[in-house]
DSSP file (Angstrom, degrees, kcal/mol; ACC not computed):
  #  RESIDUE AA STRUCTURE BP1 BP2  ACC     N-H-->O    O-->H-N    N-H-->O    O-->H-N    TCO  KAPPA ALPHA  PHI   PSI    X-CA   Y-CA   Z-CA
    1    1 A X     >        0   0    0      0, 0.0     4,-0.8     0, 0.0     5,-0.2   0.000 360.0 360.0 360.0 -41.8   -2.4   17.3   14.6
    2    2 A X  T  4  +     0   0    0      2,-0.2     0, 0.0     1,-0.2     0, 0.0   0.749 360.0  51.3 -15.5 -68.4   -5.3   15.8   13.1
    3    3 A X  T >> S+     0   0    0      1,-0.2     3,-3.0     2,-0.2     4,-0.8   0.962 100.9  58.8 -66.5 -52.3   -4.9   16.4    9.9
    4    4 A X  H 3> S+     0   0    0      1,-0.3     4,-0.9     2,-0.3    -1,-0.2   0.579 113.9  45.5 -55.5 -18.6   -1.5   15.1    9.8
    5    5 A X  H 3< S+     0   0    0     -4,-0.8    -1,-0.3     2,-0.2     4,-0.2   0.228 107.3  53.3-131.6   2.5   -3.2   11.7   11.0
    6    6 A X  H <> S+     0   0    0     -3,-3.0     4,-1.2    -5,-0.2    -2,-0.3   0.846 111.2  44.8 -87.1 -44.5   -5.7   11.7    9.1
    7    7 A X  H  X S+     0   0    0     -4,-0.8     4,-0.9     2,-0.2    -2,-0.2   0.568 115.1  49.3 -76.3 -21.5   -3.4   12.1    6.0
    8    8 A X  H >X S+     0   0    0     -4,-0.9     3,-2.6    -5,-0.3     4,-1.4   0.949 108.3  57.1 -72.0 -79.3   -1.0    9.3    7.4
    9    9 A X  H 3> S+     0   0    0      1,-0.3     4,-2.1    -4,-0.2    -2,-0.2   0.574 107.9  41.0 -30.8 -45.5   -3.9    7.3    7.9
   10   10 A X  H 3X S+     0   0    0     -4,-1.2     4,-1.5     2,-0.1    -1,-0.3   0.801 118.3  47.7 -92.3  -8.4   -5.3    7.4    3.9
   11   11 A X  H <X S+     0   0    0     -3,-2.6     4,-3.0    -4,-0.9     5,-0.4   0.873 112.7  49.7 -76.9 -56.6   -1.7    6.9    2.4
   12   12 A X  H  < S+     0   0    0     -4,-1.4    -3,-0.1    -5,-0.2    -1,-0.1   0.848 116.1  42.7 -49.0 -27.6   -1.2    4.1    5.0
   13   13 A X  H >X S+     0   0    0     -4,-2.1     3,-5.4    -5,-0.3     4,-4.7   0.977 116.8  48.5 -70.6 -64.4   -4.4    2.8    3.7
   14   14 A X  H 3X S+     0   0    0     -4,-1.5     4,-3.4     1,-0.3    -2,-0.1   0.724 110.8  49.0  31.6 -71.4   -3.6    3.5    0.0
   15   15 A X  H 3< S+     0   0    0     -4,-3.0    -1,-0.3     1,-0.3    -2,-0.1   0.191 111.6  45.6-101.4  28.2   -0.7    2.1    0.1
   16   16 A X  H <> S+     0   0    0     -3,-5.4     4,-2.2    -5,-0.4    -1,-0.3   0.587 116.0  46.6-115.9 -34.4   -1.9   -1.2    1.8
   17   17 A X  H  X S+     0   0    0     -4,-4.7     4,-2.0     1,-0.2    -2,-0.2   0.996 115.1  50.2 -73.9 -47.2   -5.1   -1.6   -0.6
   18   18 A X  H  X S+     0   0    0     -4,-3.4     4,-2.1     2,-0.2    -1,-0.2   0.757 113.6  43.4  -4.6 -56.6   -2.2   -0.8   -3.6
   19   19 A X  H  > S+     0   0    0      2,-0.2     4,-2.7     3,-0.1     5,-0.3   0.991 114.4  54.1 -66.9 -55.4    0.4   -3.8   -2.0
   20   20 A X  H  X S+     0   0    0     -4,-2.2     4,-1.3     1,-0.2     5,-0.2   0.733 108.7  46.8 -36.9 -40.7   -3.2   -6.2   -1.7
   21   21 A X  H  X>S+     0   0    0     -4,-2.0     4,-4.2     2,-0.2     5,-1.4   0.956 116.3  48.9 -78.8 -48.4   -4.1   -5.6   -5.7
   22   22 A X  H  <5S+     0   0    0     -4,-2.1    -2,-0.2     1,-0.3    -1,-0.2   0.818 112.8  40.7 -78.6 -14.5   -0.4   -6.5   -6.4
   23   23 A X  H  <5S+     0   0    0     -4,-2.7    -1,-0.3     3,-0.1     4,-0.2   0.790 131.9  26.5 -68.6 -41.2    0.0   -9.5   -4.5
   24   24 A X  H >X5S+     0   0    0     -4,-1.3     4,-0.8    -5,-0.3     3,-0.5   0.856 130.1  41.0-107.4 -44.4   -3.4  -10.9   -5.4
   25   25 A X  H >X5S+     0   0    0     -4,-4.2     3,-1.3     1,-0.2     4,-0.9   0.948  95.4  74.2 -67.8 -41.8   -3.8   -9.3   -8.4
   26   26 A X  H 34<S+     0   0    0     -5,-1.4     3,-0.4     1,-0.2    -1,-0.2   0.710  84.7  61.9 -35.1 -34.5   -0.6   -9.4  -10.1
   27   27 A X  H <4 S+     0   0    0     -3,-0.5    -1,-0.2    -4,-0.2    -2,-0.1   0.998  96.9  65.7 -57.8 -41.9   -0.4  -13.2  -11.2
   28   28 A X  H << S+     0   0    0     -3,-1.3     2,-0.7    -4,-0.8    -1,-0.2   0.727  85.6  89.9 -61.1 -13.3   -3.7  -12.5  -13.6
   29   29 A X     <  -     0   0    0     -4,-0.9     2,-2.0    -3,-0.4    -1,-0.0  -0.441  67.5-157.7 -71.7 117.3   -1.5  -10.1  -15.6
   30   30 A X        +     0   0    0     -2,-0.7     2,-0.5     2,-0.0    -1,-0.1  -0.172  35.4 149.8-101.4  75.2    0.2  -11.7  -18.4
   31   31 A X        -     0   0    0     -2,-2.0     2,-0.4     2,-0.0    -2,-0.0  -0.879  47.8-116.7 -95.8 134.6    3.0   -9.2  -18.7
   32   32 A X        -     0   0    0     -2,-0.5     2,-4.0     1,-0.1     5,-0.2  -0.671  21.4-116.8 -57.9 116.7    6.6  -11.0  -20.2
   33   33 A X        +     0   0    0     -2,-0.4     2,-0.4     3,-0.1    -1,-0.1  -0.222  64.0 154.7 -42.7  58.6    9.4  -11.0  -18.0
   34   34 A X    >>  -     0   0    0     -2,-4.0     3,-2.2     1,-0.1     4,-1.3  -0.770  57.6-124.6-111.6 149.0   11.5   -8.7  -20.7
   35   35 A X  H >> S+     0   0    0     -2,-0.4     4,-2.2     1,-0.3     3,-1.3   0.951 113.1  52.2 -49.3 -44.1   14.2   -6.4  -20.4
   36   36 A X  H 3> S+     0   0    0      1,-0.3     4,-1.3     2,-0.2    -1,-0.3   0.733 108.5  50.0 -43.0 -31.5   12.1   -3.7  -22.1
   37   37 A X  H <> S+     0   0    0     -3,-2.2     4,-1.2     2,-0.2    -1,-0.3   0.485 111.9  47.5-102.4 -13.6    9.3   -4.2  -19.8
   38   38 A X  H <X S+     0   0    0     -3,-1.3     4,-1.5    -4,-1.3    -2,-0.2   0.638 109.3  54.5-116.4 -45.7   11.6   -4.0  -16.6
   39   39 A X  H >X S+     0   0    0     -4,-2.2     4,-3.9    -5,-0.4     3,-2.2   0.991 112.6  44.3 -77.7 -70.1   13.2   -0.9  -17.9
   40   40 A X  H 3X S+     0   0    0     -4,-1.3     4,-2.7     1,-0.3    -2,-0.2   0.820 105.5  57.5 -13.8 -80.5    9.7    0.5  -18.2
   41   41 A X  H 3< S+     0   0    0     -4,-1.2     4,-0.3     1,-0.2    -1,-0.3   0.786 114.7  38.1 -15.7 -57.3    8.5   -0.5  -15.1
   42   42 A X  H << S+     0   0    0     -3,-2.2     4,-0.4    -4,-1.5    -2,-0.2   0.711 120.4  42.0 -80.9 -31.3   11.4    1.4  -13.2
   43   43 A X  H  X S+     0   0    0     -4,-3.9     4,-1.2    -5,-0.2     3,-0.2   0.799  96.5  68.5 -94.1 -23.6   11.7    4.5  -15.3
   44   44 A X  H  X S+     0   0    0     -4,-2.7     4,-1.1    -5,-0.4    -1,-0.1   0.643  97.3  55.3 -86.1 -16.2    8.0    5.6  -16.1
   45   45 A X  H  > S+     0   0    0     -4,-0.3     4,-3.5     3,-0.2    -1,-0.2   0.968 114.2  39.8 -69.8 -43.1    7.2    6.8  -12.1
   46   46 A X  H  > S+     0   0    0     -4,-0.4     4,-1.8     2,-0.2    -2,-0.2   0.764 120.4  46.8 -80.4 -37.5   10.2    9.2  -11.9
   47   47 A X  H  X S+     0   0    0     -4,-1.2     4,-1.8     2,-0.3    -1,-0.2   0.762 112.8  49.2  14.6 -67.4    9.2   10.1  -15.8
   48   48 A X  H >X S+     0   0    0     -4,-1.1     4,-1.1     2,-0.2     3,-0.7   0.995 121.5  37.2 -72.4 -88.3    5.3   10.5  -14.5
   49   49 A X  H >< S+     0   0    0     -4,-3.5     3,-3.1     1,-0.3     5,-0.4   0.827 111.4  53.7 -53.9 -70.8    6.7   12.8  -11.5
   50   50 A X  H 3X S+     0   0    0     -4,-1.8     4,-4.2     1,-0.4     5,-0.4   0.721 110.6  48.5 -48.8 -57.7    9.4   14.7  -13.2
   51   51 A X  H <X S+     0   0    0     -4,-1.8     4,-2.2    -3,-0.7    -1,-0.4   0.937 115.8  47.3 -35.3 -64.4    6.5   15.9  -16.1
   52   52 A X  H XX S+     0   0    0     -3,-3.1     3,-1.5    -4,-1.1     4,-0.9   0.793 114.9  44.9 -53.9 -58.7    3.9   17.0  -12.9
   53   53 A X  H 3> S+     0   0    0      1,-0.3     4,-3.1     2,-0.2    -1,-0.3   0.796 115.2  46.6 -64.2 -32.6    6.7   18.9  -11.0
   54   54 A X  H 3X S+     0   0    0     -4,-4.2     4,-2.6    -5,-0.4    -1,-0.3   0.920 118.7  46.1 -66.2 -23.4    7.9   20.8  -14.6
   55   55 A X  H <X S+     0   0    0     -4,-2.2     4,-1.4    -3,-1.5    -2,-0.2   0.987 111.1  45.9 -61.6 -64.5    4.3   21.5  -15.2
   56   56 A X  H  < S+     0   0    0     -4,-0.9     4,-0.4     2,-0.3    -2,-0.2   0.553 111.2  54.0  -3.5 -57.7    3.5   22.6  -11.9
   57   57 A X  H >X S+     0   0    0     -4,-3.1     4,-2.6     2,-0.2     3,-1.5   0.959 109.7  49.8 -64.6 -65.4    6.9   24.8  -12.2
   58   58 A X  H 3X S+     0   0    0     -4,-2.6     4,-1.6    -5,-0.3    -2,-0.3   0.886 112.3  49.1 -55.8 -40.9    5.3   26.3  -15.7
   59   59 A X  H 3X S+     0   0    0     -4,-1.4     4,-1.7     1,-0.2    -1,-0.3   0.802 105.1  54.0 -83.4 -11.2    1.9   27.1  -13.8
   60   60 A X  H <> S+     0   0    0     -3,-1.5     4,-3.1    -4,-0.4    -1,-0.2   0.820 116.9  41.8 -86.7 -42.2    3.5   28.9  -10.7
   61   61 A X  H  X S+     0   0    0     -4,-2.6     4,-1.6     1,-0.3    -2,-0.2   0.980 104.5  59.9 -42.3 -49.1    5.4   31.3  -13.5
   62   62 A X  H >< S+     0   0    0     -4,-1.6     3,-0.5     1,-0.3    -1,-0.3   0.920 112.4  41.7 -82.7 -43.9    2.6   31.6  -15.4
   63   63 A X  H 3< S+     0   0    0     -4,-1.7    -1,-0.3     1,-0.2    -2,-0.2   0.765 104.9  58.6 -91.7  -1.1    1.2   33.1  -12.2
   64   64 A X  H 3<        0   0    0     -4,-3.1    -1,-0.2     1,-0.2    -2,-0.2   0.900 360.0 360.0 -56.2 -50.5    4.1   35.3  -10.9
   65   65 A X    <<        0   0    0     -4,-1.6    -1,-0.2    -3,-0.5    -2,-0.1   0.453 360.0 360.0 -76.8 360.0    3.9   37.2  -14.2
C-alpha cells in the first residue's frame, strides 16, 4: 500500500509542479496562436506515446524469440 502512495504522491506532485511552469511560465513563450501550432500541440503526445508503446511491443518480441 505504500508504494501505491508513494507513486500517487510523485505524479500528484509532477503534475502540480508541470500546471505551476505552465501558468507562470507560459506567457514568456512567444509561440503564435496558429492553426499549425494547435494541431501540433494536440497531436504530438498521443504520437510521442503511440512510438514508446510500438517500441516497447518490438522489444518484448525481440525477447520471446
Amino acid at each position: 500500500m505504500s508504494n501505491q502512495t508513494a507513486f500517487l504522491l510523485k505524479v500528484l506532485i509532477l503534475s502540480g509542479g508541470l500546471s505551476l511552469l505552465i501558468k507562470y511560465g507560459g506567457p514568456y513563450l512567444s509561440i503564435p496562436s496558429t492553426a499549425i501550432n494547435a494541431l501540433i500541440t494536440v497531436l504530438m503526445p498521443p504520437i510521442v506515446v503511440g512510438i514508446l508503446l510500438w517500441w516497447r511491443l518490438l522489444q518484448q518480441v525481440e525477447n520471446v524469440d
